[in-house]
C-alpha positions, -999 to +999 in steps of 0.1 A: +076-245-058+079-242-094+088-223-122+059-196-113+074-196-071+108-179-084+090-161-114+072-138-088+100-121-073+116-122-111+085-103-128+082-080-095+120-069-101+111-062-140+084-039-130+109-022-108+133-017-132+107-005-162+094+018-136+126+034-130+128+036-166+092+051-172+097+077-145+132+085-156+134+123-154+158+138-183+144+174-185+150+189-149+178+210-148+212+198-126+217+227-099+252+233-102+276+252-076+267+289-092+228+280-087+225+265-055+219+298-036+192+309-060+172+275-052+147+268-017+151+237-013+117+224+003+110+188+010+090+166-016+064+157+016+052+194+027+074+228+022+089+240+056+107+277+068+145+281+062+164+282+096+188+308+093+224+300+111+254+324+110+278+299+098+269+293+057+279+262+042+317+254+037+301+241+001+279+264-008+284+303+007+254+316+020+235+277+018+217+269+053+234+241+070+199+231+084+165+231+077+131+232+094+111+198+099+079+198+114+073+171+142+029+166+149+014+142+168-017+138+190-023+175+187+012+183+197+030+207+166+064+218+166+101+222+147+136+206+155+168+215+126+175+186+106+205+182+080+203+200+051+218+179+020+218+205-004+250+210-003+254+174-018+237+179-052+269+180-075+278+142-062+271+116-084+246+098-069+230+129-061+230+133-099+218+097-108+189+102-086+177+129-100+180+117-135+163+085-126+144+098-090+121+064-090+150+044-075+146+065-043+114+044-045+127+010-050+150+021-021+119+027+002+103-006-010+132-025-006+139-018+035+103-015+042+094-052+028+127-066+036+123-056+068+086-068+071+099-102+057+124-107+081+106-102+112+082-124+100+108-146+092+121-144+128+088-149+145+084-179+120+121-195+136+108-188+174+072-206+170+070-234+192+042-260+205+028-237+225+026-202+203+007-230+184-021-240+205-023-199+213-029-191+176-051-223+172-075-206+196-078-173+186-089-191+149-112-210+169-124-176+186-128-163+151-151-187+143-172-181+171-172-142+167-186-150+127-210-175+141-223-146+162-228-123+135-239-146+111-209-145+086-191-177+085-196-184+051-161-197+047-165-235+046-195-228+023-173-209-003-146-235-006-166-260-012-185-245-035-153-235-053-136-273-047-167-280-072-146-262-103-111-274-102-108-254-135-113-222-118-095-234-083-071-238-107-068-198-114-081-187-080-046-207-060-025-183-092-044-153-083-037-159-044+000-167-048+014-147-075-009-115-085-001-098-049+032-086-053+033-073-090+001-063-093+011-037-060+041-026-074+028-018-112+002+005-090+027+022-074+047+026-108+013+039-125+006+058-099+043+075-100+039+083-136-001+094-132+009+121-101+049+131-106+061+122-137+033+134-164+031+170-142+067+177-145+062+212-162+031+219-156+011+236-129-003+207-105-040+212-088-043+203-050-054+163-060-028+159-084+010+159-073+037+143-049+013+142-025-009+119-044+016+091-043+033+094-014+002+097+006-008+059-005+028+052+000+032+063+036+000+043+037+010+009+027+042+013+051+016+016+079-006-011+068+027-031+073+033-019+106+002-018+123-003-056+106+028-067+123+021-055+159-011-075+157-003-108+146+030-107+164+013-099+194-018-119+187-014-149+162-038-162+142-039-197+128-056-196+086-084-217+080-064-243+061-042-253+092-067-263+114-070-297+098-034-302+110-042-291+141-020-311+171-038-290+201-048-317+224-081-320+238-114-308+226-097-274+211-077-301+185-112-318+183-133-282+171-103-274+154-100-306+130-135-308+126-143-284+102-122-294+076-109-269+057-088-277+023-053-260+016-055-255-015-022-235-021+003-262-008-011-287-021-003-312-051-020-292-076-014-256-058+009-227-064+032-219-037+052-188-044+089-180-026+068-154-004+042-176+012+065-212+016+058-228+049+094-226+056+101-189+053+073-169+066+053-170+097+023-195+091+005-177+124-001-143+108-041-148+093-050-115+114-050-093+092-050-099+059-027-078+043-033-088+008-071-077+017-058-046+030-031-035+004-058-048-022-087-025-010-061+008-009-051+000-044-088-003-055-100+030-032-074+049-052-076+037-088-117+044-079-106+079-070-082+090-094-086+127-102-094+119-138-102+149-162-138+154-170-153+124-147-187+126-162-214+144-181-248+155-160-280+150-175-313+160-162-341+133-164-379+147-163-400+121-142-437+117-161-459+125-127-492+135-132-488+173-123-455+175-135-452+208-164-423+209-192-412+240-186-411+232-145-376+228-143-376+218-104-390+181-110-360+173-133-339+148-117-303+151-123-284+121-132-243+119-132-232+092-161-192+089-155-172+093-186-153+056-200-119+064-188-136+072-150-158+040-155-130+023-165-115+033-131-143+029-110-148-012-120-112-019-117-109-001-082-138-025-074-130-061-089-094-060-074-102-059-039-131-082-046-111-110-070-086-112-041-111-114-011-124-144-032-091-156-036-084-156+004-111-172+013-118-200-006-076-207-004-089-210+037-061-186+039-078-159+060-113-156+077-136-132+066-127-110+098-093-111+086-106-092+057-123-066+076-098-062+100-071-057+069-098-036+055-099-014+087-061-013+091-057+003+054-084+030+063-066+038+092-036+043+075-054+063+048-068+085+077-035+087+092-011+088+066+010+121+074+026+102+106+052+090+091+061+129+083+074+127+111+101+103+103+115+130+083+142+140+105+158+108+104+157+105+064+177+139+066+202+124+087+207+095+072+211+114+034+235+135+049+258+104+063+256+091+026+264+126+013+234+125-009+208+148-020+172+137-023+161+150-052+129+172-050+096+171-065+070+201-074+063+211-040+023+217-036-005+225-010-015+196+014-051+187+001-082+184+013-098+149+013-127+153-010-149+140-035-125+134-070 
Protein backbone atom coordinates (compact mmCIF):
# COMPACT_ATOMS: atom_id res chain seq x y z
CA UNK A 1 0.00 0.00 0.00
CA UNK A 2 2.51 2.57 0.52
CA UNK A 3 3.48 5.66 1.99
CA UNK A 4 0.66 7.62 -0.10
CA UNK A 5 -2.27 4.45 1.16
CA UNK A 6 -1.87 5.65 4.98
CA UNK A 7 -1.09 9.41 3.82
CA UNK A 8 -4.80 9.69 2.61
CA UNK A 9 -6.59 9.29 5.72
CA UNK A 10 -3.48 11.38 7.42
CA UNK A 11 -3.87 14.57 4.98
CA UNK A 12 -7.89 14.07 5.30
CA UNK A 13 -7.56 14.41 9.25
CA UNK A 14 -5.27 17.64 8.71
CA UNK A 15 -7.94 19.29 6.74
CA UNK A 16 -10.33 18.42 9.46
CA UNK A 17 -8.50 19.82 12.00
CA UNK A 18 -7.42 23.19 10.01
CA UNK A 19 -11.09 23.46 9.30
CA UNK A 20 -12.10 23.44 12.77
CA UNK A 21 -9.50 25.93 13.12
CA UNK A 22 -10.56 28.25 10.09
CA UNK A 23 -14.13 28.15 11.20
CA UNK A 24 -13.38 28.66 14.87
CA UNK A 25 -15.91 31.12 16.07
CA UNK A 26 -14.38 33.58 18.95
CA UNK A 27 -16.77 36.61 18.54
CA UNK A 28 -20.38 35.15 19.41
CA UNK A 29 -21.32 35.89 22.71
CA UNK A 30 -21.73 32.80 25.56
CA UNK A 31 -25.52 32.95 26.65
CA UNK A 32 -25.11 32.74 30.23
CA UNK A 33 -27.94 31.83 32.96
CA UNK A 34 -29.28 35.76 33.16
CA UNK A 35 -29.63 35.66 29.15
CA UNK A 36 -31.09 32.52 28.35
CA UNK A 37 -34.79 33.69 28.62
CA UNK A 38 -34.10 36.70 26.38
CA UNK A 39 -32.79 34.26 23.47
CA UNK A 40 -35.31 31.99 20.70
CA UNK A 41 -33.56 29.37 20.31
CA UNK A 42 -34.41 28.20 16.53
CA UNK A 43 -32.66 25.37 14.92
CA UNK A 44 -29.70 25.99 12.42
CA UNK A 45 -31.82 23.82 9.54
CA UNK A 46 -35.29 25.96 9.37
CA UNK A 47 -36.78 28.29 12.46
CA UNK A 48 -39.79 26.45 14.14
CA UNK A 49 -42.84 27.90 16.84
CA UNK A 50 -42.14 27.68 20.58
CA UNK A 51 -44.39 25.05 22.34
CA UNK A 52 -45.43 26.51 25.30
CA UNK A 53 -45.70 23.90 28.51
CA UNK A 54 -46.78 24.95 32.10
CA UNK A 55 -43.89 23.44 33.74
CA UNK A 56 -40.54 25.94 32.89
CA UNK A 57 -37.30 24.56 33.04
CA UNK A 58 -35.76 23.42 36.49
CA UNK A 59 -32.53 25.32 34.75
CA UNK A 60 -33.70 28.09 33.27
CA UNK A 61 -37.28 29.65 34.75
CA UNK A 62 -39.60 30.41 32.25
CA UNK A 63 -37.22 28.24 29.27
CA UNK A 64 -39.52 25.74 27.26
CA UNK A 65 -38.71 22.19 28.03
CA UNK A 66 -39.63 21.38 24.31
CA UNK A 67 -39.67 22.68 21.09
CA UNK A 68 -41.51 22.41 17.78
CA UNK A 69 -39.97 20.09 14.89
CA UNK A 70 -41.60 19.81 11.78
CA UNK A 71 -41.98 16.17 10.33
CA UNK A 72 -42.87 16.39 5.97
CA UNK A 73 -42.94 13.77 3.70
CA UNK A 74 -44.81 12.78 0.57
CA UNK A 75 -47.10 15.71 1.07
CA UNK A 76 -47.81 14.76 4.53
CA UNK A 77 -46.79 18.14 7.04
CA UNK A 78 -46.97 18.17 10.70
CA UNK A 79 -45.22 18.86 14.40
CA UNK A 80 -44.28 16.35 17.33
CA UNK A 81 -42.20 18.14 20.70
CA UNK A 82 -38.74 17.28 20.66
CA UNK A 83 -36.02 18.06 23.59
CA UNK A 84 -35.13 21.31 23.93
CA UNK A 85 -31.20 21.61 25.02
CA UNK A 86 -31.14 25.01 25.82
CA UNK A 87 -31.05 24.57 28.97
CA UNK A 88 -27.56 22.91 28.46
CA UNK A 89 -25.59 25.94 27.10
CA UNK A 90 -23.40 26.85 30.34
CA UNK A 91 -21.78 23.03 30.02
CA UNK A 92 -18.58 22.80 28.80
CA UNK A 93 -18.88 21.19 25.78
CA UNK A 94 -21.77 23.14 25.08
CA UNK A 95 -19.16 26.00 25.32
CA UNK A 96 -16.37 24.26 23.28
CA UNK A 97 -18.73 23.90 20.48
CA UNK A 98 -19.65 26.96 20.14
CA UNK A 99 -16.22 28.35 20.26
CA UNK A 100 -15.03 25.90 17.73
CA UNK A 101 -18.89 24.84 16.11
CA UNK A 102 -17.09 23.02 12.91
CA UNK A 103 -16.36 19.93 15.15
CA UNK A 104 -20.18 19.36 15.19
CA UNK A 105 -19.14 18.75 11.50
CA UNK A 106 -16.37 16.37 11.83
CA UNK A 107 -18.93 14.69 14.26
CA UNK A 108 -21.50 14.24 11.37
CA UNK A 109 -18.70 13.15 9.00
CA UNK A 110 -17.31 10.91 11.21
CA UNK A 111 -20.70 8.49 11.92
CA UNK A 112 -22.02 9.04 8.54
CA UNK A 113 -18.69 7.55 6.70
CA UNK A 114 -17.85 5.30 9.45
CA UNK A 115 -21.00 3.93 9.22
CA UNK A 116 -20.97 3.76 5.31
CA UNK A 117 -17.48 1.95 5.67
CA UNK A 118 -18.57 -0.60 7.85
CA UNK A 119 -21.51 -1.87 6.10
CA UNK A 120 -19.54 -2.04 3.25
CA UNK A 121 -17.11 -3.69 5.14
CA UNK A 122 -19.69 -6.22 6.36
CA UNK A 123 -21.15 -6.95 2.91
CA UNK A 124 -17.42 -7.38 1.87
CA UNK A 125 -17.04 -10.40 4.87
CA UNK A 126 -20.47 -12.16 3.65
CA UNK A 127 -19.56 -12.38 -0.24
CA UNK A 128 -19.42 -15.71 -1.35
CA UNK A 129 -19.11 -17.80 -4.74
CA UNK A 130 -22.32 -17.22 -5.62
CA UNK A 131 -23.03 -13.18 -4.67
CA UNK A 132 -20.08 -13.42 -7.24
CA UNK A 133 -21.41 -14.92 -10.27
CA UNK A 134 -24.68 -12.43 -9.41
CA UNK A 135 -22.52 -9.28 -9.59
CA UNK A 136 -20.56 -10.80 -12.59
CA UNK A 137 -23.74 -10.68 -14.51
CA UNK A 138 -25.21 -7.57 -13.79
CA UNK A 139 -21.44 -6.19 -15.20
CA UNK A 140 -22.05 -8.29 -18.05
CA UNK A 141 -25.70 -6.71 -18.31
CA UNK A 142 -24.01 -3.34 -18.20
CA UNK A 143 -22.21 -3.98 -21.07
CA UNK A 144 -24.98 -4.97 -23.05
CA UNK A 145 -27.24 -1.97 -21.94
CA UNK A 146 -24.05 0.47 -23.32
CA UNK A 147 -23.74 -1.68 -26.39
CA UNK A 148 -27.41 -0.68 -26.90
CA UNK A 149 -27.01 2.85 -26.60
CA UNK A 150 -23.89 3.13 -28.23
CA UNK A 151 -21.61 4.12 -25.27
CA UNK A 152 -19.19 1.48 -24.37
CA UNK A 153 -16.25 3.41 -24.90
CA UNK A 154 -14.58 1.92 -21.85
CA UNK A 155 -12.13 -0.61 -23.27
CA UNK A 156 -11.31 2.14 -25.95
CA UNK A 157 -10.27 4.70 -23.17
CA UNK A 158 -7.98 2.46 -21.23
CA UNK A 159 -6.20 1.56 -23.90
CA UNK A 160 -5.75 4.58 -25.17
CA UNK A 161 -4.54 5.73 -21.74
CA UNK A 162 -2.24 2.25 -21.21
CA UNK A 163 -0.47 4.19 -24.26
CA UNK A 164 0.96 6.98 -21.66
CA UNK A 165 2.24 5.29 -18.62
CA UNK A 166 3.45 8.76 -17.65
CA UNK A 167 0.06 10.09 -17.30
CA UNK A 168 -1.52 6.48 -16.05
CA UNK A 169 0.87 7.19 -13.76
CA UNK A 170 -1.18 10.47 -12.35
CA UNK A 171 -4.57 9.26 -13.45
CA UNK A 172 -4.26 5.72 -10.66
CA UNK A 173 -3.10 9.04 -7.93
CA UNK A 174 -6.00 11.01 -8.87
CA UNK A 175 -8.36 7.82 -8.59
CA UNK A 176 -6.98 6.66 -5.27
CA UNK A 177 -6.05 9.53 -3.18
CA UNK A 178 -7.78 13.02 -4.49
CA UNK A 179 -11.44 11.70 -3.41
CA UNK A 180 -11.39 12.02 0.10
CA UNK A 181 -9.44 15.37 0.72
CA UNK A 182 -10.45 16.99 -2.06
CA UNK A 183 -14.43 16.37 -0.56
CA UNK A 184 -13.66 17.45 2.70
CA UNK A 185 -11.54 20.81 1.80
CA UNK A 186 -15.00 21.61 -0.17
CA UNK A 187 -16.92 21.13 2.64
CA UNK A 188 -14.36 23.28 4.83
CA UNK A 189 -14.48 26.12 2.03
CA UNK A 190 -17.74 25.83 1.79
CA UNK A 191 -18.25 26.28 5.82
CA UNK A 192 -16.13 29.35 5.80
CA UNK A 193 -17.72 30.79 2.26
CA UNK A 194 -21.67 30.32 3.81
CA UNK A 195 -21.29 30.51 7.92
CA UNK A 196 -18.29 31.65 8.97
CA UNK A 197 -17.46 34.96 6.71
CA UNK A 198 -21.48 36.13 7.39
CA UNK A 199 -21.15 35.97 11.11
CA UNK A 200 -22.23 39.64 11.66
CA UNK A 201 -23.61 40.51 8.82
CA UNK A 202 -27.05 40.40 7.24
CA UNK A 203 -27.15 36.99 5.03
CA UNK A 204 -29.30 37.12 1.54
CA UNK A 205 -31.62 33.97 0.81
CA UNK A 206 -28.41 32.10 -1.29
CA UNK A 207 -26.02 32.76 1.22
CA UNK A 208 -26.17 31.16 4.80
CA UNK A 209 -26.52 27.83 6.87
CA UNK A 210 -28.61 26.72 4.44
CA UNK A 211 -26.10 26.86 1.74
CA UNK A 212 -23.92 24.23 3.45
CA UNK A 213 -26.03 22.13 4.98
CA UNK A 214 -28.20 21.71 2.00
CA UNK A 215 -25.07 19.97 0.11
CA UNK A 216 -24.36 18.30 3.29
CA UNK A 217 -27.72 16.62 3.84
CA UNK A 218 -26.99 15.91 0.19
CA UNK A 219 -23.92 13.88 0.30
CA UNK A 220 -25.44 11.81 3.41
CA UNK A 221 -28.08 10.78 0.89
CA UNK A 222 -25.92 10.09 -2.00
CA UNK A 223 -24.43 7.54 0.58
CA UNK A 224 -27.55 6.06 1.39
CA UNK A 225 -29.39 5.78 -1.59
CA UNK A 226 -25.67 4.31 -3.11
CA UNK A 227 -25.73 1.68 -0.53
CA UNK A 228 -29.37 0.28 -0.98
CA UNK A 229 -28.41 -0.25 -4.57
CA UNK A 230 -25.27 -2.06 -4.68
CA UNK A 231 -26.21 -3.98 -1.52
CA UNK A 232 -29.23 -4.95 -3.11
CA UNK A 233 -27.88 -5.25 -6.58
CA UNK A 234 -23.95 -5.78 -6.90
CA UNK A 235 -22.06 -4.82 -9.52
CA UNK A 236 -18.69 -6.32 -10.48
CA UNK A 237 -15.97 -3.06 -11.96
CA UNK A 238 -14.58 -3.50 -15.24
CA UNK A 239 -11.10 -4.53 -13.90
CA UNK A 240 -12.49 -7.80 -12.20
CA UNK A 241 -13.84 -9.33 -14.99
CA UNK A 242 -10.53 -10.66 -16.16
CA UNK A 243 -10.46 -12.64 -12.84
CA UNK A 244 -13.64 -13.74 -13.42
CA UNK A 245 -14.19 -17.72 -11.97
CA UNK A 246 -18.11 -17.84 -13.29
CA UNK A 247 -18.20 -20.97 -15.07
CA UNK A 248 -19.58 -21.42 -18.43
CA UNK A 249 -20.01 -18.96 -21.19
CA UNK A 250 -20.80 -15.93 -18.55
CA UNK A 251 -16.85 -16.58 -17.29
CA UNK A 252 -16.04 -16.85 -21.08
CA UNK A 253 -17.84 -12.97 -22.01
CA UNK A 254 -16.64 -11.99 -18.88
CA UNK A 255 -12.74 -12.77 -19.39
CA UNK A 256 -12.84 -11.78 -22.73
CA UNK A 257 -12.78 -8.35 -22.83
CA UNK A 258 -9.79 -7.79 -20.93
CA UNK A 259 -9.87 -5.04 -18.91
CA UNK A 260 -6.52 -3.85 -16.96
CA UNK A 261 -6.57 -2.94 -13.14
CA UNK A 262 -4.61 -0.52 -13.11
CA UNK A 263 -4.89 0.56 -9.33
CA UNK A 264 -3.75 -2.82 -7.75
CA UNK A 265 -1.35 -3.32 -9.71
CA UNK A 266 2.64 -3.36 -9.47
CA UNK A 267 2.90 0.19 -10.43
CA UNK A 268 -0.70 1.40 -8.94
CA UNK A 269 -1.77 3.28 -5.98
CA UNK A 270 -3.95 1.48 -3.68
CA UNK A 271 -5.09 3.72 -0.79
CA UNK A 272 -6.43 2.24 2.86
CA UNK A 273 -10.09 3.09 1.55
CA UNK A 274 -10.19 1.03 -1.71
CA UNK A 275 -7.85 -2.27 -0.45
CA UNK A 276 -9.32 -5.46 -1.68
CA UNK A 277 -9.43 -6.65 1.80
CA UNK A 278 -11.50 -4.00 3.47
CA UNK A 279 -14.23 -2.78 1.25
CA UNK A 280 -16.78 -4.42 -0.81
CA UNK A 281 -15.16 -5.06 -4.35
CA UNK A 282 -19.04 -5.62 -5.71
CA UNK A 283 -20.17 -2.09 -5.27
CA UNK A 284 -19.34 -0.48 -9.21
CA UNK A 285 -23.19 0.72 -9.20
CA UNK A 286 -23.01 3.65 -8.60
CA UNK A 287 -20.18 5.49 -8.58
CA UNK A 288 -19.98 7.53 -5.77
CA UNK A 289 -16.82 9.23 -6.43
CA UNK A 290 -18.77 10.38 -9.80
CA UNK A 291 -21.55 11.37 -7.76
CA UNK A 292 -19.98 13.27 -4.75
CA UNK A 293 -17.60 14.69 -7.66
CA UNK A 294 -20.38 16.20 -9.77
CA UNK A 295 -22.24 17.90 -6.45
CA UNK A 296 -18.98 19.40 -5.55
CA UNK A 297 -18.53 20.83 -9.14
CA UNK A 298 -22.56 21.84 -9.48
CA UNK A 299 -21.94 23.90 -6.33
CA UNK A 300 -18.50 25.51 -6.76
CA UNK A 301 -20.23 26.38 -10.56
CA UNK A 302 -23.02 28.04 -8.53
CA UNK A 303 -21.64 29.82 -5.84
CA UNK A 304 -23.45 33.11 -5.19
CA UNK A 305 -20.36 35.12 -6.05
CA UNK A 306 -20.66 39.02 -5.87
CA UNK A 307 -21.00 40.69 -9.08
CA UNK A 308 -20.96 37.38 -11.46
CA UNK A 309 -20.52 39.35 -14.60
CA UNK A 310 -20.70 42.52 -16.68
CA UNK A 311 -23.52 42.67 -19.68
CA UNK A 312 -22.49 44.02 -22.84
CA UNK A 313 -24.62 44.62 -25.78
CA UNK A 314 -23.20 43.58 -29.25
CA UNK A 315 -24.73 45.36 -32.53
CA UNK A 316 -24.97 42.52 -35.30
CA UNK A 317 -23.85 44.37 -38.92
CA UNK A 318 -27.30 43.23 -40.97
CA UNK A 319 -28.07 45.05 -43.81
CA UNK A 320 -31.07 47.02 -42.43
CA UNK A 321 -29.83 47.25 -39.14
CA UNK A 322 -29.81 51.37 -37.87
CA UNK A 323 -27.35 52.65 -34.87
CA UNK A 324 -29.60 54.16 -33.00
CA UNK A 325 -32.15 50.90 -33.26
CA UNK A 326 -31.52 49.64 -30.09
CA UNK A 327 -33.68 46.32 -30.49
CA UNK A 328 -31.08 44.48 -32.84
CA UNK A 329 -28.41 44.78 -30.10
CA UNK A 330 -27.64 41.35 -28.81
CA UNK A 331 -26.82 41.23 -25.29
CA UNK A 332 -23.85 39.22 -24.18
CA UNK A 333 -23.14 38.18 -20.36
CA UNK A 334 -19.10 37.93 -19.90
CA UNK A 335 -18.70 36.36 -16.16
CA UNK A 336 -16.33 38.32 -14.01
CA UNK A 337 -12.56 36.14 -13.14
CA UNK A 338 -13.49 35.06 -9.71
CA UNK A 339 -17.08 33.48 -11.32
CA UNK A 340 -14.98 32.11 -14.29
CA UNK A 341 -12.64 30.89 -11.97
CA UNK A 342 -15.61 29.00 -10.43
CA UNK A 343 -17.39 27.98 -13.32
CA UNK A 344 -14.03 25.92 -14.88
CA UNK A 345 -13.28 24.33 -11.60
CA UNK A 346 -16.93 23.20 -10.93
CA UNK A 347 -16.46 21.59 -14.44
CA UNK A 348 -12.87 19.93 -14.63
CA UNK A 349 -13.44 18.14 -11.19
CA UNK A 350 -16.29 16.10 -12.09
CA UNK A 351 -14.71 15.63 -15.49
CA UNK A 352 -10.80 14.78 -14.17
CA UNK A 353 -12.44 12.05 -11.97
CA UNK A 354 -14.94 10.48 -14.59
CA UNK A 355 -11.57 10.05 -16.54
CA UNK A 356 -10.02 8.78 -13.72
CA UNK A 357 -12.87 5.94 -13.18
CA UNK A 358 -12.98 4.80 -16.29
CA UNK A 359 -9.79 4.25 -17.62
CA UNK A 360 -8.82 2.65 -13.81
CA UNK A 361 -11.94 0.04 -15.30
CA UNK A 362 -13.15 0.93 -11.92
CA UNK A 363 -16.77 1.78 -12.99
CA UNK A 364 -18.80 1.75 -16.30
CA UNK A 365 -19.91 4.66 -17.73
CA UNK A 366 -23.50 3.89 -16.49
CA UNK A 367 -22.05 3.80 -13.21
CA UNK A 368 -21.38 7.40 -13.80
CA UNK A 369 -24.67 8.39 -14.71
CA UNK A 370 -26.36 6.45 -12.30
CA UNK A 371 -23.95 8.29 -9.51
CA UNK A 372 -24.67 11.29 -11.47
CA UNK A 373 -28.55 10.76 -11.02
CA UNK A 374 -28.31 9.72 -7.38
CA UNK A 375 -26.53 13.22 -6.44
CA UNK A 376 -29.39 15.08 -8.32
CA UNK A 377 -31.75 13.32 -6.45
CA UNK A 378 -30.34 14.11 -3.38
CA UNK A 379 -29.94 17.74 -4.44
CA UNK A 380 -33.75 17.68 -5.28
CA UNK A 381 -34.49 16.14 -2.13
CA UNK A 382 -32.29 17.34 0.30
CA UNK A 383 -34.69 18.65 3.23
CA UNK A 384 -35.55 14.75 4.07
CA UNK A 385 -33.24 14.35 6.30
CA UNK A 386 -35.08 17.46 8.28
CA UNK A 387 -36.85 15.15 9.33
CA UNK A 388 -34.22 13.32 11.30
CA UNK A 389 -34.26 16.24 13.49
CA UNK A 390 -36.13 14.89 16.22
CA UNK A 391 -33.80 12.32 16.93
CA UNK A 392 -30.62 14.78 16.88
CA UNK A 393 -32.68 16.62 19.80
CA UNK A 394 -32.87 13.52 21.64
CA UNK A 395 -29.80 12.44 21.36
CA UNK A 396 -28.13 16.18 22.43
CA UNK A 397 -30.19 16.08 25.28
CA UNK A 398 -28.90 12.50 26.56
CA UNK A 399 -25.32 14.00 26.19
CA UNK A 400 -26.49 17.24 27.96
CA UNK A 401 -25.27 19.37 25.19
CA UNK A 402 -26.33 22.30 23.29
CA UNK A 403 -26.01 22.50 19.52
CA UNK A 404 -24.79 25.64 19.03
CA UNK A 405 -26.94 27.85 16.51
CA UNK A 406 -26.26 29.55 13.39
CA UNK A 407 -27.90 32.81 11.77
CA UNK A 408 -31.20 31.44 11.20
CA UNK A 409 -32.58 32.51 7.49
CA UNK A 410 -35.43 31.96 4.96
CA UNK A 411 -35.43 28.53 3.10
CA UNK A 412 -34.46 29.56 -0.54
CA UNK A 413 -35.69 29.30 -3.72
CA UNK A 414 -33.63 27.28 -6.21
CA UNK A 415 -32.61 29.77 -8.76
CA UNK A 416 -30.24 30.94 -11.13
CA UNK A 417 -26.94 32.33 -8.87
Amino acid sequence: MGFLGLGEPSLGTFIICLGAWINRDFKTPAIHSKDATQRDDVGAEMAFNDIKVEEPSIFFPGQDKWRSRELSMLGYRGFIHAPNTTMFQNRILSRVLLRFPFILEIIYWALIYSVYQMARGFLAKRLNDQTIDIACRHALQVIRLEQGLHIFWELEIQRWFLQYPGVMYWINRIYSFVHLPATISFLVGLYWFAITRNRGRTTTEHVGPYLYESRRRSLAICNLLAFCVFSTWPCMPPRLLGDSESPGEVGELARSFSFVDTVHGRNGAVSVFNTRQYTNQLAAMPSLHFGYSLLVGLSIMRLPIAHPGRCYRLALPLPWYKPEAESWALPIRVPSLPKLLCELIGFLYPFMILVAIVSTANHFILDAIVGGSICLVALRYNEFMLNFLPIEDCVFWCLRIHKPVQQPIHLPTEGRD
